[in-house]
KEKEKE-78458 format. One record per atom (N, C-alpha, C): y, x, z; residue in one letter; atom name; residue number from 1. Coordinates in steps of 0.1 Angstrom, whole numbers, padded with zeros to 4 digits. Each point is the difference from the previous one (the first is absolute). Example, Ala and Ser with C-alpha at 12.3 -4.5 7.8 and 13.67 -1.06 7.14 Angstrom:
# KEKEKE-78458
v	u	w	code	site	pos
-0057	0132	0078	A	N	1
0012	-0009	0000	A	CA	1
0012	0009	0000	A	C	1
0011	-0004	-0007	S	N	2
0011	0009	0000	S	CA	2
0011	-0008	0008	S	C	2
//
This chain:
# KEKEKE-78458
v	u	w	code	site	pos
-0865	-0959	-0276	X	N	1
0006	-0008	-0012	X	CA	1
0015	0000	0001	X	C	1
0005	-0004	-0009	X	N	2
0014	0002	-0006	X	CA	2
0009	-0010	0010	X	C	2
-0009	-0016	-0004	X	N	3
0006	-0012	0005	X	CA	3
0000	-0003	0016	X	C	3
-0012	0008	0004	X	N	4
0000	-0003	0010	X	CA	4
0012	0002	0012	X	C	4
0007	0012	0000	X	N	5
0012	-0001	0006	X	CA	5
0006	-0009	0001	X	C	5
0002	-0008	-0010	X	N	6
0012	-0014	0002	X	CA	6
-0002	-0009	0008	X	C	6
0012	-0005	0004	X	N	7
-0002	-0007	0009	X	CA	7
0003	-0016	-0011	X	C	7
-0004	-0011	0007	X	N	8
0002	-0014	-0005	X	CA	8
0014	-0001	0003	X	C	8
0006	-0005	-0009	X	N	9
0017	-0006	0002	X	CA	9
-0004	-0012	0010	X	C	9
0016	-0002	0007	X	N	10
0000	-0009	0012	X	CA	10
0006	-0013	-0004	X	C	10
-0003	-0006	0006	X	N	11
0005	-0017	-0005	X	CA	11
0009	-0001	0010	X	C	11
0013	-0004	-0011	X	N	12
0009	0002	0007	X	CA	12
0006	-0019	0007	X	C	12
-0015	-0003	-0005	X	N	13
0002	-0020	0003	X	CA	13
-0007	-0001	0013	X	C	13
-0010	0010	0006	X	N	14
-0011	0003	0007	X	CA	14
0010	-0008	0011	X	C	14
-0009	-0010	0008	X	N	15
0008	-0007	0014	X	CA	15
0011	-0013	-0008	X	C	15
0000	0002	-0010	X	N	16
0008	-0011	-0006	X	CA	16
-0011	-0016	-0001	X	C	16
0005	-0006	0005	X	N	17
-0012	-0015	-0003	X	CA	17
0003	-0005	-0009	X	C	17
-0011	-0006	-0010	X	N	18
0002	-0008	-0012	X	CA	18
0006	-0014	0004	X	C	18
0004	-0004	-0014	X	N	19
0006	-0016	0002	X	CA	19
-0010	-0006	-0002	X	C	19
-0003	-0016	0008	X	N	20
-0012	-0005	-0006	X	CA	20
0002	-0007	-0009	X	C	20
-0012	-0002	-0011	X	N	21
0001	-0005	-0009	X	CA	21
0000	-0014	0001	X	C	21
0009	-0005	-0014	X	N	22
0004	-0015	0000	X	CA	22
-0012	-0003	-0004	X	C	22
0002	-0017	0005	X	N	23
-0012	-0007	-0004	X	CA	23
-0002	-0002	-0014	X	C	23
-0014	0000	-0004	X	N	24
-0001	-0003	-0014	X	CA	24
-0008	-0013	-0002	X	C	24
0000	-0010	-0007	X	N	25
-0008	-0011	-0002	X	CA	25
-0010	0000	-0005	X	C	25
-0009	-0008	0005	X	N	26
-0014	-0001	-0003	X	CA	26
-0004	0005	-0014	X	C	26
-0004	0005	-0007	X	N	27
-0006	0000	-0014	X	CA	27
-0013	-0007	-0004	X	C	27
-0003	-0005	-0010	X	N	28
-0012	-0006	-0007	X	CA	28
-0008	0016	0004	X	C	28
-0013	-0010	-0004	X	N	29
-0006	0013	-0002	X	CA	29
-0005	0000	-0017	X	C	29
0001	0015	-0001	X	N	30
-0004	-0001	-0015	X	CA	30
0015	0005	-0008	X	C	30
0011	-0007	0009	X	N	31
0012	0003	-0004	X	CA	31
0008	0014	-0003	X	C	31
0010	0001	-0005	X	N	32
0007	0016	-0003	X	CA	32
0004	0002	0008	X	C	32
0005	0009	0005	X	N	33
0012	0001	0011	X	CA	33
0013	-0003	-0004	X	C	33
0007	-0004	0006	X	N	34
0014	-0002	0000	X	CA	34
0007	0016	-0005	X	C	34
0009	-0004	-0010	X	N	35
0010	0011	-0007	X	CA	35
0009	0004	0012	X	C	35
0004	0014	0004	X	N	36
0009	0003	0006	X	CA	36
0014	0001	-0006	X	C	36
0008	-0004	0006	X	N	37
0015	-0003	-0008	X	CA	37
0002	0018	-0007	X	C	37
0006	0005	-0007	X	N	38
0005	0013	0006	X	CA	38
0014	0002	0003	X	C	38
0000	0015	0003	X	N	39
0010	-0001	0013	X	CA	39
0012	0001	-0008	X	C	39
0011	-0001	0007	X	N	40
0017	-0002	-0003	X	CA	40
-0003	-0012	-0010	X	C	40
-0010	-0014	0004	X	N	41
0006	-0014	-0007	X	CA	41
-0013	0000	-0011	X	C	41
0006	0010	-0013	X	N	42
0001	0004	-0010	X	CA	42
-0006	-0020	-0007	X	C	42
0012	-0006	0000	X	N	43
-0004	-0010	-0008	X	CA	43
0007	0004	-0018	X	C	43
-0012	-0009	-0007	X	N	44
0002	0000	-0012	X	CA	44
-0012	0011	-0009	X	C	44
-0007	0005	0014	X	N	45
-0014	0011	-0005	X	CA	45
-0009	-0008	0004	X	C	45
-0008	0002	-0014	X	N	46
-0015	-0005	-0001	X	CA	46
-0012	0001	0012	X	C	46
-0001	-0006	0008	X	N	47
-0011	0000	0013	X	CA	47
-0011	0004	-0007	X	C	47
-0006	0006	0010	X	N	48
-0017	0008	-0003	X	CA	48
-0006	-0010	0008	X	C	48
-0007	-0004	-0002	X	N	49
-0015	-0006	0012	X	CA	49
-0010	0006	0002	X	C	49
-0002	-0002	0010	X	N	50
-0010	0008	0000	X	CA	50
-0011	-0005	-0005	X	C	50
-0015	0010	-0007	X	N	51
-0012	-0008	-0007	X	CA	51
-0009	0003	0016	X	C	51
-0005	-0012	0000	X	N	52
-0016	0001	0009	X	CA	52
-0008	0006	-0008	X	C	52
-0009	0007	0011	X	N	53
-0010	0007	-0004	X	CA	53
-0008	-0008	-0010	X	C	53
-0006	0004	-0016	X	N	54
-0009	-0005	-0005	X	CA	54
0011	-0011	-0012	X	C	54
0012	-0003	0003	X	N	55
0005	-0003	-0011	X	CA	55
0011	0004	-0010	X	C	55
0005	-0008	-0005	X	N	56
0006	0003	-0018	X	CA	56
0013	0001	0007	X	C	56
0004	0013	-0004	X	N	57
0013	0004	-0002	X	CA	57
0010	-0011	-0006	X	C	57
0012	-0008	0002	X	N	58
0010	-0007	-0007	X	CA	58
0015	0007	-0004	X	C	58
0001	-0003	-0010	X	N	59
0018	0009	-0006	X	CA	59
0009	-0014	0006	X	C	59
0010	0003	0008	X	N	60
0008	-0013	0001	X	CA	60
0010	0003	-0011	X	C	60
0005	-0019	-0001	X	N	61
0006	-0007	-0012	X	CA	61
0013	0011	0000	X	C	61
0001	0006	-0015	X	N	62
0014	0003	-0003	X	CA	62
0008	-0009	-0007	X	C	62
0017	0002	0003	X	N	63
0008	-0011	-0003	X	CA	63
0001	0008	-0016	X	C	63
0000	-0011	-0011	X	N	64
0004	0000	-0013	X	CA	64
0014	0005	-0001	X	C	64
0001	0009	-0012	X	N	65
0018	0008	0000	X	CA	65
0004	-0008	-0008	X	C	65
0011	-0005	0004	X	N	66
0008	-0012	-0010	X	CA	66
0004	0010	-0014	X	C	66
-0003	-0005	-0011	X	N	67
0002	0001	-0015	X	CA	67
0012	0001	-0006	X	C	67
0008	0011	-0006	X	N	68
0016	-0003	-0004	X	CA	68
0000	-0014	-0010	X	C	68
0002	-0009	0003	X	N	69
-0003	-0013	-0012	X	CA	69
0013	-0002	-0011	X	C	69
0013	0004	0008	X	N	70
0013	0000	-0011	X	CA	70
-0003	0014	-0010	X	C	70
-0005	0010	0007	X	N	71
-0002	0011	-0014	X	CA	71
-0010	-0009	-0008	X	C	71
-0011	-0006	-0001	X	N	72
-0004	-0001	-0010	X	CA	72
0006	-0015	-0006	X	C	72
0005	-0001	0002	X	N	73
0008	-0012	-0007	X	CA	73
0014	0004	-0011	X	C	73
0004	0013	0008	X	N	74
0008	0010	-0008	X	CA	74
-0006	0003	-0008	X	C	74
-0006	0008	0001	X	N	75
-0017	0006	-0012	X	CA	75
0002	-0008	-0009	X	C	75
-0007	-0013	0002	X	N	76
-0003	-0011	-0012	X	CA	76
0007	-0005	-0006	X	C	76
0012	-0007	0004	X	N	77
0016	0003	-0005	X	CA	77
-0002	0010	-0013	X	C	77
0002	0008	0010	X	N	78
0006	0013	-0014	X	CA	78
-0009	0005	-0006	X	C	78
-0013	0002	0002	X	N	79
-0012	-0007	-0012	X	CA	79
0002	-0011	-0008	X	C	79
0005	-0010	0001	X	N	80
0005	-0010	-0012	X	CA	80
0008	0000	-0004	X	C	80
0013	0007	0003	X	N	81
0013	0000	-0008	X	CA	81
-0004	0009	-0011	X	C	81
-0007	0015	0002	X	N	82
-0007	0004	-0005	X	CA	82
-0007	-0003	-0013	X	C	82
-0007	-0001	0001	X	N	83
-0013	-0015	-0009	X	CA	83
0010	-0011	-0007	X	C	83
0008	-0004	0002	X	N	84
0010	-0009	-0002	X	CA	84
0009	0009	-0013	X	C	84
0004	0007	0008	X	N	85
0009	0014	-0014	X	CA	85
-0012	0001	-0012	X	C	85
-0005	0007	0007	X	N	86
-0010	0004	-0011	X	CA	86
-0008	-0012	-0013	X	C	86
0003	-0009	0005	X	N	87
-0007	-0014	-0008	X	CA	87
0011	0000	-0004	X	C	87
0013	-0005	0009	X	N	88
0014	0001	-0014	X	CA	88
0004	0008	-0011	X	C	88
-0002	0015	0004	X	N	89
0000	0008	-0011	X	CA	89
-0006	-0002	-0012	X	C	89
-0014	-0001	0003	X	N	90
-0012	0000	-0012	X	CA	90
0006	-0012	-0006	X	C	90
0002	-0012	0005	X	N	91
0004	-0008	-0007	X	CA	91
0014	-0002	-0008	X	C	91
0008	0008	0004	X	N	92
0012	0006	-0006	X	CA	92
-0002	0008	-0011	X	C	92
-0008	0009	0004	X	N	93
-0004	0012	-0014	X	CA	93
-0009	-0007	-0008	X	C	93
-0007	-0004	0001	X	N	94
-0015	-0005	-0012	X	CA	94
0005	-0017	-0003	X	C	94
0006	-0006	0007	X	N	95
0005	-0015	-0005	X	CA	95
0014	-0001	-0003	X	C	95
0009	0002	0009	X	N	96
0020	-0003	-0005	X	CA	96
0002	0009	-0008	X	C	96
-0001	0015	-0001	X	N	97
0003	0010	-0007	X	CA	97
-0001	-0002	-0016	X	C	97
-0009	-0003	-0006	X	N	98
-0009	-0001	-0010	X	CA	98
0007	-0016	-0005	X	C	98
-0004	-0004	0005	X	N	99
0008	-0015	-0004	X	CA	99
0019	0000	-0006	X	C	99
0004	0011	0007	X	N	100
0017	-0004	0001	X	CA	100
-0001	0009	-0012	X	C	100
-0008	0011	-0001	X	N	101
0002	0009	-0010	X	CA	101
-0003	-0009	-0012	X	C	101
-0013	-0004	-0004	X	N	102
0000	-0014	-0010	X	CA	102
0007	-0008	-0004	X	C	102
0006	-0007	0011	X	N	103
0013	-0013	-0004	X	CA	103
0008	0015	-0007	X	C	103
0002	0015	0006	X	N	104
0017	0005	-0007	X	CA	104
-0006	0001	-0013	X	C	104
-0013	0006	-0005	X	N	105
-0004	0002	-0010	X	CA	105
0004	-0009	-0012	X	C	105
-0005	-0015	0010	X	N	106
-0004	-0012	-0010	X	CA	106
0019	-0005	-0002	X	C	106
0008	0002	0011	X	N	107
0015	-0001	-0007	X	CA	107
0007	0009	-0009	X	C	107
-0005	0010	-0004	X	N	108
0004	0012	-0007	X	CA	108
-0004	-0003	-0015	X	C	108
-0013	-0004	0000	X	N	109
-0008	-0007	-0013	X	CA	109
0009	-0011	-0003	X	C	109
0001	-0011	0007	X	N	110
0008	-0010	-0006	X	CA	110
0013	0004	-0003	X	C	110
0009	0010	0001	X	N	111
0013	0003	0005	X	CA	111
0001	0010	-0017	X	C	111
-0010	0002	-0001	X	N	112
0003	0009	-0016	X	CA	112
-0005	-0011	-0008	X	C	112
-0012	-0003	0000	X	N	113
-0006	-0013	-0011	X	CA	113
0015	-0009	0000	X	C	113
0009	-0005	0009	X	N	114
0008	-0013	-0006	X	CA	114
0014	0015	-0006	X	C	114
0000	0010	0007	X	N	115
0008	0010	-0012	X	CA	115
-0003	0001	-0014	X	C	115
-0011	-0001	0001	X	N	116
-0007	0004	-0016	X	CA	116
0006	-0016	-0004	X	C	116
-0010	-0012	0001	X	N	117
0005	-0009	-0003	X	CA	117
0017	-0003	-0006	X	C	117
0004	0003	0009	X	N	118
0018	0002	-0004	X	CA	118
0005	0010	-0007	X	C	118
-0003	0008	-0003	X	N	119
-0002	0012	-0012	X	CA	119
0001	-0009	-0014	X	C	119
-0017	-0007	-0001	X	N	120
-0005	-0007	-0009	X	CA	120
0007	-0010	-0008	X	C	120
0008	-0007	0015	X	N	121
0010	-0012	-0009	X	CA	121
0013	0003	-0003	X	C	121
0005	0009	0007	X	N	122
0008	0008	-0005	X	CA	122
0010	-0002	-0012	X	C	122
0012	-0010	-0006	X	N	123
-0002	0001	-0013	X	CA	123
0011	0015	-0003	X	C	123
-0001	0003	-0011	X	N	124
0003	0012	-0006	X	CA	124
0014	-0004	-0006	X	C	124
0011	0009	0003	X	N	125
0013	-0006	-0002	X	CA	125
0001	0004	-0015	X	C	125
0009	-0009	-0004	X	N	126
0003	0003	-0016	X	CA	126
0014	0005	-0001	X	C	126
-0003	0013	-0004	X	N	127
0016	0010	-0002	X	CA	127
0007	-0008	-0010	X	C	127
0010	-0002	-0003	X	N	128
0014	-0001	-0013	X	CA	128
0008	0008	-0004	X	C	128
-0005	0008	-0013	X	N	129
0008	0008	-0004	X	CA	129
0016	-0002	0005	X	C	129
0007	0013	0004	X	N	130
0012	-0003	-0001	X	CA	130
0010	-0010	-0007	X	C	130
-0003	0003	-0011	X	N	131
0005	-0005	-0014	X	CA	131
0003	-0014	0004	X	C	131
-0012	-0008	-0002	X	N	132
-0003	-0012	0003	X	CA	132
0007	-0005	0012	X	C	132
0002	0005	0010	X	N	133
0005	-0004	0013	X	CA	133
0019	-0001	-0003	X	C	133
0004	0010	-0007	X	N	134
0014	-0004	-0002	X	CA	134
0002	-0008	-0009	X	C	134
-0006	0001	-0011	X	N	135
0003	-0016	-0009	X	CA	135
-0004	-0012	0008	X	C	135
-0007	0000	0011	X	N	136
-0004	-0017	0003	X	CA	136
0012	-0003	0012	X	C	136
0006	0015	0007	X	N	137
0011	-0004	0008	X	CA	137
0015	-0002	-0007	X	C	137
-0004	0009	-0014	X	N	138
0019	-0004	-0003	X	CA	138
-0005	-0017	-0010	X	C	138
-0006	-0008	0001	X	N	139
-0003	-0012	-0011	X	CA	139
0006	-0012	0015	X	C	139
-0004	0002	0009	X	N	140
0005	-0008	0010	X	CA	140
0015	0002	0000	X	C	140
0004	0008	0003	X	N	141
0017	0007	0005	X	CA	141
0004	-0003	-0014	X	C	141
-0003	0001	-0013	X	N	142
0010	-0006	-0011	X	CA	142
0001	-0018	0001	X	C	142
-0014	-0002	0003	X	N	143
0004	-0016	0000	X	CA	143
0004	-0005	0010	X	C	143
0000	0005	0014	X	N	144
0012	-0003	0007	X	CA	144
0014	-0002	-0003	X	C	144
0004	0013	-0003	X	N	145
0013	0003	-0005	X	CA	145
0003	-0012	-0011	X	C	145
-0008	-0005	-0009	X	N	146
0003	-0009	-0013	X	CA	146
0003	-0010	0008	X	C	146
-0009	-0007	0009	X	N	147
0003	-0015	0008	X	CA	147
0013	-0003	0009	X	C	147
0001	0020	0003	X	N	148
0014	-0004	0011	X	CA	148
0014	-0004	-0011	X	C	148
-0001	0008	-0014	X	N	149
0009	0001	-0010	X	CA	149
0004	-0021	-0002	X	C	149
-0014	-0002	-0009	X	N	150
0000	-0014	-0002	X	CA	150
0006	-0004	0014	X	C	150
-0007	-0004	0011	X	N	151
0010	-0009	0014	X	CA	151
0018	0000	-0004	X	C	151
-0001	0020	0002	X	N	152
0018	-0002	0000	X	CA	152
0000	-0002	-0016	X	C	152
-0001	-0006	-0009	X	N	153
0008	-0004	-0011	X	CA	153
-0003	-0016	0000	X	C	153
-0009	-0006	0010	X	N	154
0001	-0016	0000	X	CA	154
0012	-0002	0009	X	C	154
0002	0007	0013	X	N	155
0007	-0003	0009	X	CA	155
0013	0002	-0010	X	C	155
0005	0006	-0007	X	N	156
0013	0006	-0006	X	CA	156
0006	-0012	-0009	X	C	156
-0014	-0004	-0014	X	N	157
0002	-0014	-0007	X	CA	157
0000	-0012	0010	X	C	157
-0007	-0003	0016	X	N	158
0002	-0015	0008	X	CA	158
0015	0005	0000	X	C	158
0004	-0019	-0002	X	N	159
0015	-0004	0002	X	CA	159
-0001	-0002	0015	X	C	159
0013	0008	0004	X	N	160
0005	0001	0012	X	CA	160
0007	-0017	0005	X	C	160
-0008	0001	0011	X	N	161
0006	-0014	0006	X	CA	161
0013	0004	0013	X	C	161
0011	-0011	-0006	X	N	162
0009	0004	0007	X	CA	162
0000	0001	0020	X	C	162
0006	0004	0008	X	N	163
-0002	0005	0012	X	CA	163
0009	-0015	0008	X	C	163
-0008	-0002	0005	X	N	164
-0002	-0015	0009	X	CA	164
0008	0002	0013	X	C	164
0012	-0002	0003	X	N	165
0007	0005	0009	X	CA	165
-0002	-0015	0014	X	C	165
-0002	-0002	0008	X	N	166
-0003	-0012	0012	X	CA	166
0019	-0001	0005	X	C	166
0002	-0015	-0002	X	N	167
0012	0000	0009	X	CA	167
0004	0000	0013	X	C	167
0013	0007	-0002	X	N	168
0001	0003	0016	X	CA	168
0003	-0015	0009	X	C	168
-0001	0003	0011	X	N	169
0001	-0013	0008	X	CA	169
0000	0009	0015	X	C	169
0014	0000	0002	X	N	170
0005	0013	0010	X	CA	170
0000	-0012	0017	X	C	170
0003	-0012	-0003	X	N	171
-0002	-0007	0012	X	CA	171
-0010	-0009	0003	X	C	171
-0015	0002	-0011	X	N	172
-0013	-0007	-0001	X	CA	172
0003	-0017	0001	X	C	172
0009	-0007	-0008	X	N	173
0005	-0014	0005	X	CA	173
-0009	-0004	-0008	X	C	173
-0002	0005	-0012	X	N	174
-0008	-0007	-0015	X	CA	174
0006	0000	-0010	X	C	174
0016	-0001	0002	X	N	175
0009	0003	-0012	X	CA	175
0003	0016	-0002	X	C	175
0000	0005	-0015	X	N	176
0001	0018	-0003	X	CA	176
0013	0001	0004	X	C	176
0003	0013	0002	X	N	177
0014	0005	0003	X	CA	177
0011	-0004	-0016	X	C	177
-0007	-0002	-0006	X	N	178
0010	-0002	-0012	X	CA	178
0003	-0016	-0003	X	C	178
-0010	-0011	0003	X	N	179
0001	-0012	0003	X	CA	179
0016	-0003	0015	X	C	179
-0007	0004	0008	X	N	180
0010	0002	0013	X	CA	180
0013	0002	-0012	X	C	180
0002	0013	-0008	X	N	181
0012	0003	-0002	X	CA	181
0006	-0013	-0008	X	C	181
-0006	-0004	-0008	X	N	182
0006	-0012	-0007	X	CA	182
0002	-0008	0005	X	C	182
-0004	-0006	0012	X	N	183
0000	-0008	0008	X	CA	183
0013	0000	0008	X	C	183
0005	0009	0006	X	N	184
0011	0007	0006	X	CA	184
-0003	0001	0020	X	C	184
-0017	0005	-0001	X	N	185
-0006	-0002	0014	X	CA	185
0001	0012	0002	X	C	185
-0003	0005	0015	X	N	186
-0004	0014	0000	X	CA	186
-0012	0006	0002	X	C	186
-0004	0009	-0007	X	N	187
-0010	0002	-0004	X	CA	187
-0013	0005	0010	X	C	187
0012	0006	0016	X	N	188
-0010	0009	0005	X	CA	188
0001	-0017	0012	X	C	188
0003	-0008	0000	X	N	189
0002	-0013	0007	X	CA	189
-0010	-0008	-0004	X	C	189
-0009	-0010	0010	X	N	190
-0007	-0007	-0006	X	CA	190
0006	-0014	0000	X	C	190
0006	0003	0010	X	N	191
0015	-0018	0003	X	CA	191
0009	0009	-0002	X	C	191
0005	-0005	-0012	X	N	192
0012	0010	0001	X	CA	192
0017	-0009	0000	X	C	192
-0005	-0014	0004	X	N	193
0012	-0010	0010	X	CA	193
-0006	-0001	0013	X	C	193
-0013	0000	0004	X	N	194
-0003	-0002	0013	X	CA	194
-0002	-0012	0005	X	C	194
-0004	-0011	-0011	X	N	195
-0005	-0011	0010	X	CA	195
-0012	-0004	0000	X	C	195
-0005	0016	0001	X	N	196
-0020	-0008	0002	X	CA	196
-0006	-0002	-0008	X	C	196
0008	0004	-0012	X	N	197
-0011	-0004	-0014	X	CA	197
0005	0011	-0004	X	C	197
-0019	0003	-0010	X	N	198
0001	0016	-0003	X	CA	198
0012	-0004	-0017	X	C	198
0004	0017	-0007	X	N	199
0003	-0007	-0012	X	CA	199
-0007	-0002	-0012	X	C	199
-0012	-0003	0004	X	N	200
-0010	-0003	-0010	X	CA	200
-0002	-0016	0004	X	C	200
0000	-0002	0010	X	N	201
-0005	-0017	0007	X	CA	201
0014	-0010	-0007	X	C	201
0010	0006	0002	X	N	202
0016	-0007	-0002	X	CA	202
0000	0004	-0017	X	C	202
-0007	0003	-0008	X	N	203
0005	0005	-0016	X	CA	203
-0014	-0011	-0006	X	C	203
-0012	0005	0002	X	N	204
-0006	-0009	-0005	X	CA	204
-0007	-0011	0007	X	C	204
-0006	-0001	0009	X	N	205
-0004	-0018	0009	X	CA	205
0016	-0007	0002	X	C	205
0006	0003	0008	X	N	206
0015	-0008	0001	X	CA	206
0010	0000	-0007	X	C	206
0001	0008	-0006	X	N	207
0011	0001	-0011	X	CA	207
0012	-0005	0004	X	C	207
0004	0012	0015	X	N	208
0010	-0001	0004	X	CA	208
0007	0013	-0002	X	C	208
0014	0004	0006	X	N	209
0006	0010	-0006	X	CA	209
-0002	0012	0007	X	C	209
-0012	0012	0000	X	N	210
-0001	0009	0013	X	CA	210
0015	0008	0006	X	C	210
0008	-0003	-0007	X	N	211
0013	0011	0003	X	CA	211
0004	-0011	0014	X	C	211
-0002	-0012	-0002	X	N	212
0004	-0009	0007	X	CA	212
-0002	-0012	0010	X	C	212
0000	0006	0014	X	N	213
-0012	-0008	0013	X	CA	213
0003	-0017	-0001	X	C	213
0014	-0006	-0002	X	N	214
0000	-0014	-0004	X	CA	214
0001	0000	-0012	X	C	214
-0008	-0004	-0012	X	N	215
0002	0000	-0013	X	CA	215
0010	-0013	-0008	X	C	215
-0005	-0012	0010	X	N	216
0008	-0010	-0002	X	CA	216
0016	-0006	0010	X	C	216
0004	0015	0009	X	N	217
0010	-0003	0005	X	CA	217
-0003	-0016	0010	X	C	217
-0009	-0007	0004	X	N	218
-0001	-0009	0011	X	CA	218
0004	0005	0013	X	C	218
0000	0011	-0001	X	N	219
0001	0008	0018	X	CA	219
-0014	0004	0002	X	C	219
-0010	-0003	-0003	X	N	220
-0013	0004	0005	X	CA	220
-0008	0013	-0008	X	C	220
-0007	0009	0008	X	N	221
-0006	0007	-0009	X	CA	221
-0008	-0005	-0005	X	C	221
-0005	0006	-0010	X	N	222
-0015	-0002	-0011	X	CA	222
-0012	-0004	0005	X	C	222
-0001	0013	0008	X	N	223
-0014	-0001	0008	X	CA	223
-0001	-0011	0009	X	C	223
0014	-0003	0009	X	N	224
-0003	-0011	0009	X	CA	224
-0003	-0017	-0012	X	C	224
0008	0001	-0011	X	N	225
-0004	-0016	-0006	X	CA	225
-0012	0001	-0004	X	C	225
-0008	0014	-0006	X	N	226
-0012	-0008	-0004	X	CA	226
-0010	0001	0011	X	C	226
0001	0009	0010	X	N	227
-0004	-0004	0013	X	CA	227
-0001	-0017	0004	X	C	227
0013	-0005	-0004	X	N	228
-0002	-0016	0005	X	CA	228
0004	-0007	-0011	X	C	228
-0008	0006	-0009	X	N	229
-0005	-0011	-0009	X	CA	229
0015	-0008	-0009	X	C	229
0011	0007	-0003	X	N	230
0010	-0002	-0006	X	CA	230
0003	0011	-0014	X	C	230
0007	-0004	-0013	X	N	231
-0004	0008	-0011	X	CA	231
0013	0013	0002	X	C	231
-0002	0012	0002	X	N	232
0010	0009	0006	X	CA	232
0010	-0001	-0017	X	C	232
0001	-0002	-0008	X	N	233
0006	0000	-0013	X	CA	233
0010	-0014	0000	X	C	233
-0005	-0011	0010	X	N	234
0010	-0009	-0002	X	CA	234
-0004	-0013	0006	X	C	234
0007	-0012	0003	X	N	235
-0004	-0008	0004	X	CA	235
-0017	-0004	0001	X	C	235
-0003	-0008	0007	X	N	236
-0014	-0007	-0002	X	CA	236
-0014	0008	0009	X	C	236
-0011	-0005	-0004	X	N	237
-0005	0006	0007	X	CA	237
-0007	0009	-0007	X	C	237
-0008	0011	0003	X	N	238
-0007	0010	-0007	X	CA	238
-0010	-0001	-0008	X	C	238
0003	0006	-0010	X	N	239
-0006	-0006	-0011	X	CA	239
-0017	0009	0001	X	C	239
-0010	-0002	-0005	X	N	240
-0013	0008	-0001	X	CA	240
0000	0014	-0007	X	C	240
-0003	0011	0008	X	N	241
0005	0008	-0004	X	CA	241
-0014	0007	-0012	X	C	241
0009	0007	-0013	X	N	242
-0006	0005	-0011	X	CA	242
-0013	0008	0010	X	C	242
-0005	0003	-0008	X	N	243
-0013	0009	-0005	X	CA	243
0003	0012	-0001	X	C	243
0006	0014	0011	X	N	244
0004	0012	-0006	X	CA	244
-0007	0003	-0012	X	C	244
0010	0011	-0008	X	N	245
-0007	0006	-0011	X	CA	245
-0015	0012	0004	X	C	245
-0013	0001	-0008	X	N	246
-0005	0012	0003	X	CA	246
0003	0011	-0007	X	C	246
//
């Protein structure tokens, strides 16, 4: 035979002693066997158990894969802004649209009807021949002209009243500069002797002499006697003086 030449491979463990085996704890009976870890750790892999003879195979628990939850919240979001447009449009197109066009309609209607109306009352101007129009403007302009004629021929026949000339009174005493002159005072002087009395007060209330401050030669002036009560014209005492003229 073919095989028979061969030899058996050598164990290259041959003379090597085993390790003894760790202790293992009692088991139930009836029980599985204990799962062997596997090797290098490997935590985070699903254990096998073993099945005893004669029973049910078990799947161990898998962990649930967490769900992206913010995408679908994005999704739904923008599924409703969505839905949201689309209900605002339709109601844009089939309700506002339609309506604004109506009100322009319904202001266009009113906006000629009150044209027409104003048409209607309208009144219609009444032309005037030429003709007519200059006879009714020259009838005013001649009777003007007639009334201004009549004024200046009343003003022409009124008697002229003579021109009212105010006297002069150059040093405001009361007496006119032409009185002064007859008098032999001066005119731009209100004392024109100087004793305190204007020449209005000394001509008519005292009827003393204005050219002259002692009238009666006593030594005293004018103003001082009737100051104290003595008549400046002459002995006695002062008499009650007139009532100037107005």
């Amino acid at each position: 035979m073919i095989f028979e030449d061969q030899k058996e491979p050598e164990d290259i463990f041959e003379g090597v002693e085993a390790p003894a085996p760790a202790p293992r704890a009692p088991q139930a009976p009836g029980a599985a066997p204990a799962a062997r870890p596997p090797a290098g750790g490997g935590e985070g892999r699903p254990v096998i158990q073993g099945v005893p003879p004669g029973g049910a195979q078990t799947m161990p628990p898998v962990a649930p894969k967490k769900s992206g939850g913010i995408g679908k919240i994005l999704v739904f979001f923008l599924v409703l802004i969505i839905i949201l447009g689309l209900v605002g449009a339709g109601l844009y197109y089939f309700y506002y649209l339609p309506a604004t066009q109506q009100s322009d309609e319904l202001e266009i209607t009113i906006e000629e009807e009150e044209e027409e109306a104003e048409e209607e009352t309208t009144v219609p101007e009444v032309t005037t021949p030429p003709a007519e129009i200059e006879d009714e403007a020259e009838e005013p302009v001649e009777e003007i002209e007639e009334i201004e004629e009549a004024e200046e021929i009343e003003e022409e026949m009124a008697p002229t009243e003579p021109e009212i000339i105010p006297p002069t009174d150059t040093d405001g005493d009361g007496l006119t500069d032409a009185e002064e002159e007859a008098l032999g005072t001066d005119p731009s002087m209100r004392d024109t002797d100087g004793d305190e009395l204007t020449d209005l007060e000394e001509t008519e209330i005292w009827k003393t002499d204005p050219t002259n401050p002692d009238t009666d030669g006593d030594g005293y002036n004018d103003n001082v006697e009737i100051d104290s009560g003595y008549n400046p014209n002459g002995p006695g005492a002062l008499p009650p003086a007139p009532e100037p003229k107005s």
